[in-house]
N, C-alpha and C positions, 0 to 999 in steps of 0.2 A: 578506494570506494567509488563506487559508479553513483552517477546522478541522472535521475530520468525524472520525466513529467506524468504524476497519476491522478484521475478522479481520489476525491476525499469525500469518504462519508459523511463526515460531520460537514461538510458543504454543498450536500444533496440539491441543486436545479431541481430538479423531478423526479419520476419516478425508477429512471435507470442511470442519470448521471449526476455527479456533483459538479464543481469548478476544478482544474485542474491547478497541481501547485506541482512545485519539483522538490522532490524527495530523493534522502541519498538510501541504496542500497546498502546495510553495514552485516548483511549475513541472508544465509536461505539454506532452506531444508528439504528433501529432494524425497520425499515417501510413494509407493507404490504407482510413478511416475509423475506424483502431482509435485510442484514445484510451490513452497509458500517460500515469499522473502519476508527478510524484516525490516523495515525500513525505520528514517528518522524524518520526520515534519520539520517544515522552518517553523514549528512552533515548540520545536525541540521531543515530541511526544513520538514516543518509538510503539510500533503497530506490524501488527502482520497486512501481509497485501501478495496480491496474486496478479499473473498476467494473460491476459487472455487473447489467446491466438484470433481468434474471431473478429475481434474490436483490434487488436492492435496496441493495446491499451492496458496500465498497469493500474489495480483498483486497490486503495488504503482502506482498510478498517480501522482509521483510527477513532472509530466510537466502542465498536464491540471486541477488538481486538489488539486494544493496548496491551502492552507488555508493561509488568511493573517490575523494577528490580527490589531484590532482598527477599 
């Protein structure tokens, strides 16, 4: 499992960034060249998140795009 550092939605700064936290990468899905991972929060909460060539920078939806299991 890889570990990187992403913006967190639910820690939004402003209007285009959050705080950064390090999140591990534990899967990704590769469609019509877009690349979504799925990551896990040190608050244990598993979410989709993208990365974005521009910024350099990996962006967590863990408000709108939690994963629930079952």
């Amino acid at each position: 499992m890889q570990k990187v550092m992403a913006y967190l939605h639910s820690k939004k700064v402003d209007e285009n960034r959050g705080e950064k936290e390090e999140v591990e990468i534990i899967g990704q899905n590769t469609e019509n060249g877009v690349t979504t991972y799925i990551v896990k929060t040190q608050a244990g909460v598993k979410c989709t998140a993208i990365f974005n060539p521009f910024s350099c920078a990996y962006y967590a939806a863990d408000v709108y795009g939690v994963i629930r299991e079952g």
